[in-house]
C-alpha positions, 0 to 999 in steps of 0.5 A: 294741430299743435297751433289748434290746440294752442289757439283753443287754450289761449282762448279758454285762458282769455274767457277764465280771466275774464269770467274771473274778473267779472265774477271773482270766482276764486274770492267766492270759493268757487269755479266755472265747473261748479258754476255750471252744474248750479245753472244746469240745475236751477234751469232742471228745476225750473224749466217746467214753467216755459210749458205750463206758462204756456198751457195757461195761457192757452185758456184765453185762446179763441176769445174775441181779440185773442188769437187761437189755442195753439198760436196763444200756446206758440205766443207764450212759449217764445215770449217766456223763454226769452224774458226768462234769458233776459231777466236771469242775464240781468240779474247775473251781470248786474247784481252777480247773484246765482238767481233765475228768473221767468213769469210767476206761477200764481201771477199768471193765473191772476193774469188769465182768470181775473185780470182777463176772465178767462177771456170772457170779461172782454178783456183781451191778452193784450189788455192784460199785457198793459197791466204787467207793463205799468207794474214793470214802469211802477217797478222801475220807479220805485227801484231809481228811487230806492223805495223798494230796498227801504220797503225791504229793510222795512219788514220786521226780523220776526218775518224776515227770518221766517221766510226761508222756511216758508219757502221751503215748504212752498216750494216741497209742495210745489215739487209734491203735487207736480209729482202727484203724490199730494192731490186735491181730493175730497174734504180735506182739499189736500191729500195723499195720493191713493197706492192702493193697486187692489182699489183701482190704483194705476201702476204709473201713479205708484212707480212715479211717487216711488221714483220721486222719493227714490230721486230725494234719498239719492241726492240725500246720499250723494250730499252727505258723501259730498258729491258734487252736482248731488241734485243734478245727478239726482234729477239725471239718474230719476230721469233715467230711471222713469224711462228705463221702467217706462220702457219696460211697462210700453214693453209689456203692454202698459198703455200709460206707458205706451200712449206716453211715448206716442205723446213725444213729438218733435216738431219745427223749432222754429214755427213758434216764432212766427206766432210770437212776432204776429201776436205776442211781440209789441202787442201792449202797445198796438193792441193793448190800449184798445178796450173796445170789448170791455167797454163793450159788456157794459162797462164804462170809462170809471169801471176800466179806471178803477180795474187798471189801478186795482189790478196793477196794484194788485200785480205790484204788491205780489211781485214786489213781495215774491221777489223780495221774498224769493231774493231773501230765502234764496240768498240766507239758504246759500249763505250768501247774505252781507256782513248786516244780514241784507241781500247784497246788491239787492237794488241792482237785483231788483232793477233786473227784475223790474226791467225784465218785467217790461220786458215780458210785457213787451215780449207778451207774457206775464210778470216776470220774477226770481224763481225759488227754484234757484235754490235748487242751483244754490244748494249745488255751490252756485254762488256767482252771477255765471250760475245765472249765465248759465241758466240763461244760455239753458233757457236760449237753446230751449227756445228751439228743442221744446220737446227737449225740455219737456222730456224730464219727467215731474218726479225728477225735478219734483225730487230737487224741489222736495230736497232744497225744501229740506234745506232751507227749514234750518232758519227756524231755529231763528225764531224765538217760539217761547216768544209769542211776540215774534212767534206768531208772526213767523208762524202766519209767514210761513203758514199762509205762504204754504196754504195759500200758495203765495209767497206775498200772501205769507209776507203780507199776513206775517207783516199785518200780525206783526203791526197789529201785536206790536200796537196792542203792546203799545211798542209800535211807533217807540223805537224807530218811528220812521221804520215802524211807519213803513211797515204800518203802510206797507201793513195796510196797502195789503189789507187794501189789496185783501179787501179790493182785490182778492 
């Protein structure tokens, strides 16, 4: 037993060493147990895109060339899971930040509704993975070249530091309208949820936003005792909360309740995977070039050209600017930003990220990009590349318990995502607001970001206001010609975008 041991503690001295001299933990601060609860978190936080990825896509089941619902929902599943180990294993070891990444809300969508119709434009799932292959080959280029880091030092101070904050609302959005508390309802298009019990209101809809904030005042409370871990033990204790009160309510006779928990299922981990190697795995490159059915419904060889270069650039533009976004916001919110207020390492991070692209592609699943739910990770001491391993090793075992991953309720990680969101407002006091020069910019940046539920959208009007009042004030093009050309282009490719392909 004594050997045992010694043999166990030897090993563990090994594996401290090294992950100490790959990601210096003691010159950042930090330690593996630290390291860990910020990648347990951040997979908390993030973890419902696996699920919902895999529900979006289920809209392109059945349509001719695709395979059916549930083998599409089995396809994707797999194929977000693994790009997802993939790109966070990338971003951890080369550019040793605490990021995650995984296929893009809003990028997915564009993928199924316009680049594929939804299936009725005759464009097949593996029509679509050709686009979000040359978006990920496009990627590639411009990171070798170091294109995408001049693009990046490019954007103008009064967008760059309006981003966090644009963010931040985003993503406290995001977490409300996943717990339901903020629904899309009447006039307004967005609105408080109805608690009204004597006007229909159900009881379930009430205990959920009462949990969501009771998640957000308990992590608050634990943060300012300096706890560590808060958010985690935040999103753990509402998870225990929602099925404690939940049981009570199937106990009592609450159908919602009681159909809830007959919806828990545990089925073969491992039939997924037979849909995953039969559809989705390699698909671009045996099914992906065949345009049969959209040439098909009437379209011809010019039609197919000028939707191949609109929609890759349509896919280019908004992953580029999400990540380099995302990569900013996350990084400024942990103080993680070098001594010249730039990303460190950010070409490598964005190598990962155009990598992991190819290949979602090549695994069948939609452009992968870095979650700003890692800053859920961040906020809880993530510092290091290891909070990414870790993320990545929660991603790999969920590829096997997906009931496992779906049982954390949206009012848990809704509370995470509403807290962080608190978080990263503090940029704002960056902004000179007497200062309509640089005001304005910042206030389109974060404005569009959140109204339009694009991150690239917020950048990309930012970056247009920022041009078109610089040139009316006659200061474009005077200080640093060659910077203030960049951004002039990169200005003008989004209106490009707004105009083909929006």
């Amino acid at each position: 037993m004594a050997n045992f041991k010694d043999t166990v503690k030897e090993t563990w001295g090994k594996c401290e060493a090294w992950l100490e001299k790959t990601f210096k933990l003691g010159e950042n601060k930090t330690n593996v147990k630290t390291e860990a609860i910020a990648g347990v978190t951040t997979f908390m936080a993030m973890v419902y895109i696996l699920f919902v990825n895999a529900e979006m896509f289920q809209a392109l089941g059945g349509a001719p060339g695709n395979p059916s619902a549930t083998e599409m929902y089995n396809t994707v599943y797999i194929a977000t899971a693994i790009s997802a180990v993939i790109g966070t294993v990338l971003i951890g070891l080369l550019a040793k930040l605490p990021l995650a990444q995984a296929s893009g809300m809003g990028l997915n969508a564009f993928f199924v509704f316009t680049v594929c119709g939804a299936g009725f434009n005759g464009m097949t799932y593996a029509n679509g993975l050709l686009f979000i292959l040359l978006d990920g080959i496009i990627f590639l280029l411009l990171t070798v070249t170091g294109l995408r880091e001049k693009i990046f030092r490019a954007i103008p101070d009064s967008v760059k530091v309006a981003i966090p904050a644009g963010i931040g609302l985003f993503i406290a959005f995001i977490g409300l309208q996943n717990a339901g508390i903020v629904v899309d309802e009447g006039a307004t298009l967005v609105t408080l949820v109805s608690m009204n019990l004597l006007n229909g209101a159900k009881l379930s809809t009430v205990f959920t936003v009462f949990a969501t904030f009771a998640g957000v005042l308990a992590i608050t409370v634990l943060q300012k005792k300096e706890v560590k871990g808060a958010v985690l033990w935040g999103i753990l204790g509402t998870t225990v909360l929602y099925y404690v009160v939940a049981a009570l309510g199937a106990l009592l006779g609450s159908i919602t309740f009681t159909e809830m928990f007959k919806g828990i299922t545990i089925q073969n981990p491992f039939a997924a995977f037979g849909d995953f190697f039969e559809h989705g795995f390699f698909s671009v490159f045996t099914k992906g070039f065949d345009f049969s059915g959209y040439l098909g419904m009437g379209n011809n060889a010019f039609d197919l050209i000028l939707t191949l270069l609109t929609g890759a650039f349509a896919f280019c533009m908004v992953d580029m600017f999400d990540t380099l976004g995302t990569l900013f916001g996350a990084c400024s919110r942990g103080n993680l930003l070098d001594e010249n207020g730039d990303v460190p390492n950010l070409n490598k991070a964005m190598l990962a990220d155009a990598v992991a692209t190819c290949a979602g592609a090549v695994c069948g699943t939609s452009t992968v990009t870095t979650f700003v739910e890692s800053s859920a990770g961040i906020a809880v001491g993530g510092k290091t590349g290891l909070t990414s391993m870790v993320t990545a090793i929660c991603f790999f075992i969920a590829m096997f318990f997906s009931p496992l991953g779906s049982l954390i309720p949206n009012c848990a990680t809704a509370a995470a995502l509403i807290y962080v969101g608190v978080l990263m407002m503090n940029c704002v006091t960056k902004v000179d607001w007497l200062n309509v020069e640089t005001a304005v910019p910042a206030f389109a940046t974060i404005a569009i970001t959140v109204m339009t539920y694009s991150i690239s959208y917020g950048i990309g009007i930012g970056l247009v206001a920022d041009v078109a009042i610089r040139l009316c004030l006659g200061k474009l093009f005077k200080e640093n010609k060659t910077t203030d050309i960049i951004t002039t282009v990169i200005a003008g490719l989004f209106l490009l975008m707004f105009l083909l392909t929006h």
